[in-house]
Structure formats: C-alpha cells, structure tokens
C-alpha positions, -999 to +999 in steps of 0.1 A: +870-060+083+881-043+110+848-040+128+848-078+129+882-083+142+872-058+173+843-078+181+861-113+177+894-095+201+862-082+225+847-119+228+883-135+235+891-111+261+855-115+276+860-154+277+892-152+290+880-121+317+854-151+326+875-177+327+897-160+354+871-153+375+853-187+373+890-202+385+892-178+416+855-181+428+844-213+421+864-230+449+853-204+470+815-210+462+817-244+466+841-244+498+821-258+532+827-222+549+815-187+540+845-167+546+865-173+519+839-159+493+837-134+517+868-118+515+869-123+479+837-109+472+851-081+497+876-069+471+850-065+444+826-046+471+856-017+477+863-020+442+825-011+435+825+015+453+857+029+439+840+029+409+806+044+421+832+075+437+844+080+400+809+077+385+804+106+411+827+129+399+854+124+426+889+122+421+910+093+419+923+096+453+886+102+470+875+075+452+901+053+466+891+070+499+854+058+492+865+016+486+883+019+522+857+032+538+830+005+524+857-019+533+862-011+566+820-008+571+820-048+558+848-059+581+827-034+610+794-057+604+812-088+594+806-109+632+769-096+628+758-114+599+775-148+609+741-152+631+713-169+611+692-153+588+661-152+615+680-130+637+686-100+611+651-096+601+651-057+604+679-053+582+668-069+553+633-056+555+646-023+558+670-031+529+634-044+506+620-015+513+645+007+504+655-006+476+616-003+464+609+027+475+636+042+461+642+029+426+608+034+421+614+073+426+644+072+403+627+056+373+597+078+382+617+111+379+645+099+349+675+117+347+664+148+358+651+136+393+687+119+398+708+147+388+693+170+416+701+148+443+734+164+465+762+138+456+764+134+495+736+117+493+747+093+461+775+085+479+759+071+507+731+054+490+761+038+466+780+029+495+748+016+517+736-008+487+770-022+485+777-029+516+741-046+516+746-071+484+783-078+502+764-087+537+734-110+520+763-127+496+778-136+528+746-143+551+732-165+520+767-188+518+762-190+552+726-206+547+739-230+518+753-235+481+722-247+469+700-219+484+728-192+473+734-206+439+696-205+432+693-163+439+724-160+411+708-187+387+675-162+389+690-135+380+718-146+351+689-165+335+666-135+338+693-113+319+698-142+294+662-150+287+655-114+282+689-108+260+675-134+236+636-126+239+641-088+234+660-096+199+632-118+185+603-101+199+615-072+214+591-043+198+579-019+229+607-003+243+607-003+285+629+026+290+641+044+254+659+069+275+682+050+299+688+013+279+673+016+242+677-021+239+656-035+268+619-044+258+593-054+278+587-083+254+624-093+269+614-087+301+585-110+301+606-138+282+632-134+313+600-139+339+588-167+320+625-186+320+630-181+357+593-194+363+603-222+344+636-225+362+616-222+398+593-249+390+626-274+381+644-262+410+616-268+434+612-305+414+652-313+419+649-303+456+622-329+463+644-354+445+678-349+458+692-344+493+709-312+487+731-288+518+699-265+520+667-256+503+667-230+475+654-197+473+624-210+452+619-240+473+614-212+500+592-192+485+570-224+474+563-233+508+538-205+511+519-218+486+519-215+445+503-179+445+530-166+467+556-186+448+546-170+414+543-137+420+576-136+446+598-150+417+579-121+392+590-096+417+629-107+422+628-113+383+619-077+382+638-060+408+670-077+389+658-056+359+656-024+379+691-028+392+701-027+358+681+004+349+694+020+379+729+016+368+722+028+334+711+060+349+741+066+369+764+059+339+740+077+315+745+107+337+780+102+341+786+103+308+798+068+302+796+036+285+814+011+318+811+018+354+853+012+347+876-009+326+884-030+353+872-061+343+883-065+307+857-073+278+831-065+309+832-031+319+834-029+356+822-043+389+791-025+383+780-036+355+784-073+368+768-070+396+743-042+388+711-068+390+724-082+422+727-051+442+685-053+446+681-093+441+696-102+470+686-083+498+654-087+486+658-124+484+668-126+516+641-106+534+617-128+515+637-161+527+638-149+565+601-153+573+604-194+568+644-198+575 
C-alpha cells in the first residue's frame, strides 16, 4: 500500500522535524534570559519572510532580499522592546487594531478582495506582522516563562481541540473556500478546551509560586466576564491567523508556505496562529503589567 507507506514516512519525518526543534528551543525557553530565544526565533522571523517574498511572486534572490531586511528591522527595534511591557503601550494597541481591522477586511472580501491589493503593500503588511510576533515573543520572555508559555499553550490547544472536534462533530463548514476542513463545531470545541485550560492555569497560579503570572491569570484579574470573553477572542484571532495564511497560499497557488521544515511545511504554517495571538495578547496584558 503505497498510500500508507507515504503517510507512515510523512509522520516519521514530522516527529523527527519536531524533535529537532524541541532540542534547539527548549533550552532557550527555559533559559533565565530573553536573548537567546531571541536570536533563535530571529532566524525563523527572516526565514518567514523569505517565504512570504516567494508566496509573493518574487524571485529567489528578492526574497532573500526581503528576510535581510525584516532582520535588520528586528535587530533596529531590538533595545526598544527590552523596556517593560507598560512602556510600549502604543505599539501593541496599534498592532490589535491592525490585526482586527484588517483580517476582518480580508475574510470579508475572500480571495478576490486580496488579490487586488498592490504586492507593495503585501509585502509590507508580511513584513510588519513579522516583525510584530518576533518583538512580542521577545517582550513576553522578557515578562516570564510561565506568562509566555501560557499565550503558546492557548493557541496549540485551540488548534488541537478544534482538529479533533471538527472530525467528530464538524458538520457547518466556517470557510469552504479557503480551509474546507475547519468547522465551526471545531472552532467552538477549541474555545471550550482553552476555557478549560484558563480556568486550570489560573487554579495552578494560585497554588504554586511560579517566575510570573500567566496570560490567563492576567486577564482574570479584571474579573470573570472579562476573563471569558478575552480568552474567546485570542482563541479566535489564533483561528483567523490560520485563515489568513490559507488565503495567501490559496492564492499562491500552493499547498506549504515552503518545504523548509520537513513533514511541516514552512515557517508559516507554524507560526500562522501566532502571528495575531500575540500581539494581541500582549496589548491585552499591558493594561495590568
């Protein structure tokens, strides 16, 4: 069956893709200062936006062109966001709003809405959102592992609660034309996971002396209505990321953002729900940090 031996090569490679990864970033997660998942996270950053100059249409060359320059803007801003989160409240509301305003226009319009945009403009809007997720990984290490951990726990549960939801109940389709297999049904079973997850995480906060509070912890503190419906909206901003990216590839033509991560696609597709999360996240966090 040689279906089944693809698939069962396809998982190995996957594990072992994942494996890799979890050996070079783990020690830099855990590690008492934030630069060293900095400039690691730095070389996926330029090698996302390598990948968002080929989803563009540019050449190889240009593209490479396009990873320097979001390099060099991250290394530009890098003593900027070593301040506390308090100080940088502009930015990230900015970022929110952004993000909002504009996904909401380009799942509004579909395909057709995004295709008329110049690429000028999609390759600053690649390059700005980049360079955004890059800054809040690194303001967020900054605040703690706990408090960081918890905004990538919310949205890896959200995508796995949803996997498994949308193939047991998954009958309304949320967006046939850009990811046939996301549901809403899947989409509600990924908000009700991270509310479960929120409500432990707030629980194991009050019980153990962790380096910093967690995102949910944070959000808690301005009561249970604001809690809830905070966590909805992160839960489903790490959805639209998702969508997003389906749209650029859909219109693109293809399947990965790139092969660079083998058994995964690319960057892209890793980070995808993360590119709205944690701005977001952050300018939520800032009013109480």
């Amino acid at each position: 069956n040689h279906g089944g031996l693809r698939l069962g090569c396809m998982l190995k490679l996957r594990i072992i893709t994942a494996l890799v990864l979890l050996a070079v970033f783990l020690p830099a997660f855990f590690a008492d200062s934030a630069e060293p998942l900095a400039w690691l996270t730095l070389v996926l950053i330029a090698a996302g936006a390598w990948e968002w100059g080929r989803l563009m249409g540019l050449s190889m060359l240009r593209s490479l062109g396009l990873g320097s320059l979001c390099l060099v803007l991250c290394l530009g801003s890098w003593k900027l966001f070593e301040l506390p989160l308090h100080t940088t409240p502009n930015v990230w509301a900015g970022a929110g709003a952004l993000w909002v305003l504009i996904s909401a226009w380009m799942l509004r319009g579909g395909l057709v809405a995004w295709s008329s945009v110049h690429v000028a403009a999609k390759l600053v809007g690649g390059i700005l959102a980049l360079w955004l997720c890059w800054l809040a990984i690194f303001q967020a290490k900054r605040v703690g592992i706990n408090y960081m951990l918890s905004i990538f726990v919310l949205v890896w549960i959200a995508d796995i609660a949803a996997y498994f939801a949308g193939r047991a109940f998954g009958r309304r389709k949320l967006a046939p034309s850009l990811s046939p297999s996301k549901s809403w049904e899947g989409v509600w079973g990924g908000a009700c996971a991270v509310w479960v997850l929120a409500i432990a995480w707030v629980w194991a906060d009050q019980m153990a002396l962790f380096d910093s509070p967690s995102i949910f912890s944070l959000l808690h503190a301005h009561g249970w209505v604001y809690f809830l419906v905070a966590i909805t909206f992160l839960t489903a901003m790490s959805v639209v990321g998702d969508l997003v990216e389906s749209m650029v590839k859909r219109t693109a033509g293809v399947k990965d953002s790139s092969q660079l991560l083998p058994g995964h696609g690319g960057v892209l597709d890793r980070v995808d729900a993360l590119l709205p999360t944690l701005p977001l996240a952050m300018m939520l966090s800032q009013f109480v940090l």
